[in-house]
Wavefront OBJ file of the C-alpha trace (Angstrom):
o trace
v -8.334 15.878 12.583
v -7.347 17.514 9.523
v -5.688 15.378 6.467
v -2.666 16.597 4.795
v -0.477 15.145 2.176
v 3.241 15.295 2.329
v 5.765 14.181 -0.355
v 8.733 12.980 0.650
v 11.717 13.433 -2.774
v 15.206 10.960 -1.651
v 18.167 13.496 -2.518
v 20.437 9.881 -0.524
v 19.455 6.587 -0.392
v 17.397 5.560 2.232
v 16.654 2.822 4.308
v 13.893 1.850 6.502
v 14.305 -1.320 8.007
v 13.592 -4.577 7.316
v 14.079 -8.609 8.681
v 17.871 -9.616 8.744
v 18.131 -12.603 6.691
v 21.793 -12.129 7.803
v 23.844 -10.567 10.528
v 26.529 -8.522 7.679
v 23.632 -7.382 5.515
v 20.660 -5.045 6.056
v 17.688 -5.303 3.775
v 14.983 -2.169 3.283
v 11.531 -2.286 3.276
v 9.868 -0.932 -0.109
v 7.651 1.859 1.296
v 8.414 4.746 4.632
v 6.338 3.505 7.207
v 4.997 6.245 9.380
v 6.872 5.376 12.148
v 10.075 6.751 10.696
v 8.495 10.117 10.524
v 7.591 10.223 14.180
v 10.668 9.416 14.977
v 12.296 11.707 13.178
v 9.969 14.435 14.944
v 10.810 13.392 18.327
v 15.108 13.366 17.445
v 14.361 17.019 16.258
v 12.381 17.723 19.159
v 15.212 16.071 21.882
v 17.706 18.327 19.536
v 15.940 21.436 20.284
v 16.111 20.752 24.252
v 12.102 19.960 23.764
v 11.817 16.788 25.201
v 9.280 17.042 27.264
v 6.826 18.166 24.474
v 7.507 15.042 22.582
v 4.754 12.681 24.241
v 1.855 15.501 24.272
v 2.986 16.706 20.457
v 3.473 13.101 18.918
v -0.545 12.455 20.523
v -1.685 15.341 18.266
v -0.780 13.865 14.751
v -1.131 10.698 13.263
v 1.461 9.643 10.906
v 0.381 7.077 7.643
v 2.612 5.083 5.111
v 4.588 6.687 2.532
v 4.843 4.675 -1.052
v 6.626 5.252 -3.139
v 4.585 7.061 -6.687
v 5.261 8.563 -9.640
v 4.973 12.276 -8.868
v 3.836 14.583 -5.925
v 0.299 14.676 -7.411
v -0.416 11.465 -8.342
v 0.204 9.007 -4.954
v 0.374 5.313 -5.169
v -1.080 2.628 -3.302
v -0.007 -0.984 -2.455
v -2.010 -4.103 -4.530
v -4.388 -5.592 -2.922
v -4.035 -9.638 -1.954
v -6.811 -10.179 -4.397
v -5.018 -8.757 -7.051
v -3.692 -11.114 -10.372
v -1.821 -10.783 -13.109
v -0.794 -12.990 -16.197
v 2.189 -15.429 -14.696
v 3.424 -15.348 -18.275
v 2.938 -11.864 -19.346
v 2.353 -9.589 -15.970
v 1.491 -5.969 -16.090
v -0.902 -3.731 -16.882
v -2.723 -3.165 -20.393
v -3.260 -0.077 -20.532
v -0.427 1.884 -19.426
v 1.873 5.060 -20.522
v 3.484 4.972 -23.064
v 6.968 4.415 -22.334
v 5.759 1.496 -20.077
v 5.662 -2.540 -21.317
v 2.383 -3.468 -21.465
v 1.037 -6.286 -20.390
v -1.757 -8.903 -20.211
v -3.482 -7.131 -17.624
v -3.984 -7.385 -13.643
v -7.270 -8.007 -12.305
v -8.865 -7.866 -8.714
v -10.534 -11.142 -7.930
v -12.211 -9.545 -5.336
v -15.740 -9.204 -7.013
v -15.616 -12.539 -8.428
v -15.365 -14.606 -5.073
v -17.432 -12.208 -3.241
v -20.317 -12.876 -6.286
v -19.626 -16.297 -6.418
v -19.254 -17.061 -2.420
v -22.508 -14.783 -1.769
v -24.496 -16.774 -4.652
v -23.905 -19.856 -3.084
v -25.255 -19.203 0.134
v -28.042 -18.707 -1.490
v -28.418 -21.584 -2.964
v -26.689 -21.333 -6.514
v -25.023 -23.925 -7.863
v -22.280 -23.436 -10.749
v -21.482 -26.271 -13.418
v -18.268 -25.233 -13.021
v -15.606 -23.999 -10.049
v -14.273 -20.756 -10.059
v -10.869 -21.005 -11.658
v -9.341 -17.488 -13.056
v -7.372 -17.824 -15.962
v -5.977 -14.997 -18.382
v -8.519 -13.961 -20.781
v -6.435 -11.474 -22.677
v -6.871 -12.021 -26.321
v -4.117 -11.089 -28.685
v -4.190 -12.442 -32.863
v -7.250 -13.632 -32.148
v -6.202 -16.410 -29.499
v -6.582 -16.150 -25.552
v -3.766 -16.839 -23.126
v -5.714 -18.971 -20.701
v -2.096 -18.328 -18.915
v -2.382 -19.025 -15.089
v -2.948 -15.991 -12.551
v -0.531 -15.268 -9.825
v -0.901 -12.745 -6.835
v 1.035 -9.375 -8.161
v 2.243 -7.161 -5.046
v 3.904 -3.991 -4.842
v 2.059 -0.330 -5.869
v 0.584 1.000 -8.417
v -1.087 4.611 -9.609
v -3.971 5.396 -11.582
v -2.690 8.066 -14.381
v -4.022 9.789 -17.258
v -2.653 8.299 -19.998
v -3.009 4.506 -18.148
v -2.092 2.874 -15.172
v 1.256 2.066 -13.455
v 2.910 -0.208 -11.667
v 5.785 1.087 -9.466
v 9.276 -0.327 -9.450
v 11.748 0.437 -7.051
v 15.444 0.808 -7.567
v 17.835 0.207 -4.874
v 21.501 0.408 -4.302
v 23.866 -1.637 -2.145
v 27.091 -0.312 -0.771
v 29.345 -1.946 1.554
v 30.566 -0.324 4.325
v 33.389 -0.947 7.544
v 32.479 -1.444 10.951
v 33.385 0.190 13.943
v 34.736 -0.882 17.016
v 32.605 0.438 20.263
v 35.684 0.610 22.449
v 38.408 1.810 20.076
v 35.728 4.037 18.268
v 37.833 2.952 14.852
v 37.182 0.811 12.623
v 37.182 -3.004 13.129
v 39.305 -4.970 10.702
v 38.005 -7.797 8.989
v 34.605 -7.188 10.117
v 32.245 -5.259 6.609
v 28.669 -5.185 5.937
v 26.295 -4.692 3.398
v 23.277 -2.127 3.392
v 20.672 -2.086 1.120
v 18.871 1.434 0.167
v 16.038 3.133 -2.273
v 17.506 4.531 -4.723
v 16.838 8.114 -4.555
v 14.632 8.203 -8.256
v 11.140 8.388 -6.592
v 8.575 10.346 -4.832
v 7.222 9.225 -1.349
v 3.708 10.201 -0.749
v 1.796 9.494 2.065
v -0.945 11.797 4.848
v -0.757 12.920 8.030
v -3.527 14.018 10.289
v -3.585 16.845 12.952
v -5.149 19.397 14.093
v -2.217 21.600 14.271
v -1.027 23.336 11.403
v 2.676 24.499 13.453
v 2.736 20.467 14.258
v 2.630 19.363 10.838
v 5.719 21.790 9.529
v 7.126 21.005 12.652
v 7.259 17.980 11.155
v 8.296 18.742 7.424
v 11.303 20.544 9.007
v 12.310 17.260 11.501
v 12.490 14.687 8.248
v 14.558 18.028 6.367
v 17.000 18.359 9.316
v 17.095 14.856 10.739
v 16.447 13.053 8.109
v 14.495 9.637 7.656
v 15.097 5.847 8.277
v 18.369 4.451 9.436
v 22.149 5.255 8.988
v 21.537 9.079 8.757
v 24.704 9.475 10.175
v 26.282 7.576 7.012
v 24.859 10.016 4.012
v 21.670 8.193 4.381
v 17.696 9.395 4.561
v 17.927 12.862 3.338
v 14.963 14.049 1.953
v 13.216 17.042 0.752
v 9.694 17.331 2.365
v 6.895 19.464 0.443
v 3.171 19.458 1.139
v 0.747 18.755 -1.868
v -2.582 18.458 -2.693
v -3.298 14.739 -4.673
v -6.520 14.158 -6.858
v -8.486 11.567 -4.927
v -11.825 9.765 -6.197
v -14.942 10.874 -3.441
v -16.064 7.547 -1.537
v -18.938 8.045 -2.422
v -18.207 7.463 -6.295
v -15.667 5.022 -5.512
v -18.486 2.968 -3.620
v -21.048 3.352 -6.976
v -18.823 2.350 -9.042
v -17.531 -0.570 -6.463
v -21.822 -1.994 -6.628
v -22.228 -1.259 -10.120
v -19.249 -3.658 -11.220
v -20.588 -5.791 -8.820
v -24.094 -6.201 -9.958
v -22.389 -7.074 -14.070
v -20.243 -10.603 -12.095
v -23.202 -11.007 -10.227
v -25.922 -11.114 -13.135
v -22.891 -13.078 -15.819
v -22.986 -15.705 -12.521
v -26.495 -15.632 -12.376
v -26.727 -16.739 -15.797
v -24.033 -19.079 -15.213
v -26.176 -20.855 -12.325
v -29.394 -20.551 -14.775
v -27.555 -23.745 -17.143
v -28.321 -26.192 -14.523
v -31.275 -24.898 -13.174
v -30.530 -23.190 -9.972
v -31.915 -20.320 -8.402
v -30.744 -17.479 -7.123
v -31.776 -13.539 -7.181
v -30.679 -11.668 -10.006
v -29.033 -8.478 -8.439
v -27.524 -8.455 -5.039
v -29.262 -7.149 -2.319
v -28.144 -4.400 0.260
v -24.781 -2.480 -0.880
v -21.594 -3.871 -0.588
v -18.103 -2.212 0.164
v -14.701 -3.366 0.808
v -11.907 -1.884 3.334
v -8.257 -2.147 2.418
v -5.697 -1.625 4.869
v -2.805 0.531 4.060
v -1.217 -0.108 7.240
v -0.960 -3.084 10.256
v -4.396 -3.302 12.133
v -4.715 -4.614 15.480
v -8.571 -5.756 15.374
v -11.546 -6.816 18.035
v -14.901 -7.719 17.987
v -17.178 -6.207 19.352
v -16.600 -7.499 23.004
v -13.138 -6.550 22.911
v -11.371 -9.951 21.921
v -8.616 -9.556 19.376
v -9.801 -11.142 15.944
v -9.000 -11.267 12.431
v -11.886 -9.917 11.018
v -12.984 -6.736 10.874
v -15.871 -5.876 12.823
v -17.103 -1.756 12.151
v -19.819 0.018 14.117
v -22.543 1.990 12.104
v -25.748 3.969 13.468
v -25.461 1.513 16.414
v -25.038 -1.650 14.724
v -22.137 -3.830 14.183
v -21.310 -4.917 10.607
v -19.484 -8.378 9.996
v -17.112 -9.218 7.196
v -19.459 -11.415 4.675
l 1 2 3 4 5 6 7 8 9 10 11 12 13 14 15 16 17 18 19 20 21 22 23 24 25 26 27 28 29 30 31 32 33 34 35 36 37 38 39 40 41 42 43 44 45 46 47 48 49 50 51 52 53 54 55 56 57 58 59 60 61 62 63 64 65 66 67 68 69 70 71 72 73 74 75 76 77 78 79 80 81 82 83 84 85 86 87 88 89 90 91 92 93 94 95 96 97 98 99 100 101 102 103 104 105 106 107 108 109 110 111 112 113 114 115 116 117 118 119 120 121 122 123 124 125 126 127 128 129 130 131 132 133 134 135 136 137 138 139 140 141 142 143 144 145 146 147 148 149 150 151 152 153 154 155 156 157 158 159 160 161 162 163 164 165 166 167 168 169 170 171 172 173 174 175 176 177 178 179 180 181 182 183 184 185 186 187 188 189 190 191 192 193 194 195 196 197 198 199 200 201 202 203 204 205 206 207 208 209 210 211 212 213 214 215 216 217 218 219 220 221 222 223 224 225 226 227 228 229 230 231 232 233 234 235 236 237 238 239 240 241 242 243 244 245 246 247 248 249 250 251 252 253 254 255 256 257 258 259 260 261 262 263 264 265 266 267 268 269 270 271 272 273 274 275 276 277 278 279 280 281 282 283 284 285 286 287 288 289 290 291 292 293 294 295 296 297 298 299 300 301 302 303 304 305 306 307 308 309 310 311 312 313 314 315 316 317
């Protein structure tokens, strides 16, 4: 299939769903999952009188998350778990320059993959592994504790960013299903995105007419819930993102490895432990930017992720 990347610009607020905490007020998720968009394709579709192309078209394109990102050409992407931040001063460093800067956010992912990976081979620390903030400002370190940071973030020129979203809450009347009016005493509250971001996300198909099919469903229809209420109208224009090669991202992913692994090497080295000095094989990581329903390799569902290369099955270290 081919990849294509859509942007999705709010001209309402929209919402996409989200867990009730109560019955009179509807939340919103942060992001446009997928799903929205193929369900916006098959409501254009049963508005045409094309129902019956709606099973064999929605099997020819695979919809992905929309987050929300700065602009059409620079898309976000949610933090991973592994990722901290300063619990007293969060944010990034460097950043642009409009933005509050902050202490920093990290990924601990290299750390505890080093540190678990030396000690099953044998390495012994004098310490345990305890992050702390090491940001240095007047010529003192925080030491502040780390926290897990979630949300998005995008990688720009002048620094990076972390994405805030704005939302909106209006409160609106029900109506009655028999009277078709409106039922007194009886409001609720809905909770939208502000319309003051850009939704990116990709699609894959290997038809072209499928994929503006599509652009002009979310245009028409409109996305998320309460459309009928002046919400989920969107404008829907396909771009073409900057996006790293795998192949650098997964050099640069060993190389930062192989600087924690040597600084714990010569960690372990203080009380005489050995262990080998670079790590051996290459090493990658696999984020998921959606659910996963996973298996191992004799079909039983699992929590780890178990991927098939050149005939052989790699397990999650």
């Amino acid at each position: 299939m081919t990849e294509y990347f859509l942007s999705l610009t709010p001209e309402a607020p929209i919402r996409t769903g989200s867990i009730k905490p109560k019955g009179d007020y509807l939340d919103t998720k942060n992001y446009l999952p997928g799903s929205i968009l193929r369900g916006a394709l098959a409501e254009w579709l049963k508005l045409q009188g094309k129902e019956s192309q709606i099973i064999p078209m929605v099997r020819k394109i695979r919809f992905g998350n929309f987050f929300p990102s700065p602009s059409e050409r620079t898309p976000a992407l949610p933090f991973p778990m592994t990722a901290l931040e300063c619990k007293l001063h969060g944010g990034f460093q460097k950043v642009p320059r409009n933005d509050e800067r902050g202490h920093g956010i990290r990924d601990s992912l290299l750390v505890a993959l080093a540190y678990t990976e030396l000690e099953k081979r044998g390495a012994q620390f004098p310490v345990p592994m305890l992050l702390r903030c090491a940001c240095a400002e007047r010529g003192s370190k925080c030491g502040g504790r780390m926290e897990r940071v979630n949300g998005f973030y995008a990688h720009m020129p002048e620094g990076w960013k972390k994405i805030e979203i704005s939302k909106v809450l209006q409160t609106k009347v029900a109506l009655s299903r028999h009277r078709r009016a409106t039922q007194e005493a009886m409001l609720y509250r809905v909770v939208g995105i502000r319309p003051k971001c850009t939704f990116v996300g990709r699609v894959w198909s290997d038809s072209e007419a499928i994929v503006q099919e599509t652009k002009v469903a979310v245009e028409t229809v409109g996305v998320g819930a309460l459309t009928g209420r002046g919400f989920g109208t969107v404008h829907a224009k396909e771009v073409k993102p900057t996006w790293e090669f795998v192949s650098e991202r997964l050099k640069m992913f060993n190389e930062k490895l192989s600087e924690v692994w040597c600084d714990l090497v010569d960690l372990a080295y203080q009380v005489n432990s050995t262990a080998p000095n670079r790590p051996e094989g290459t090493y990658f990581s696999v984020n998921l930017l959606s659910p996963a329903v996973l298996s191992n390799p004799y079909g039983m569902p699992t929590l780890k992720l178990f991927l098939e290369i050149n005939g052989k099955w790699l397990e999650p270290v």
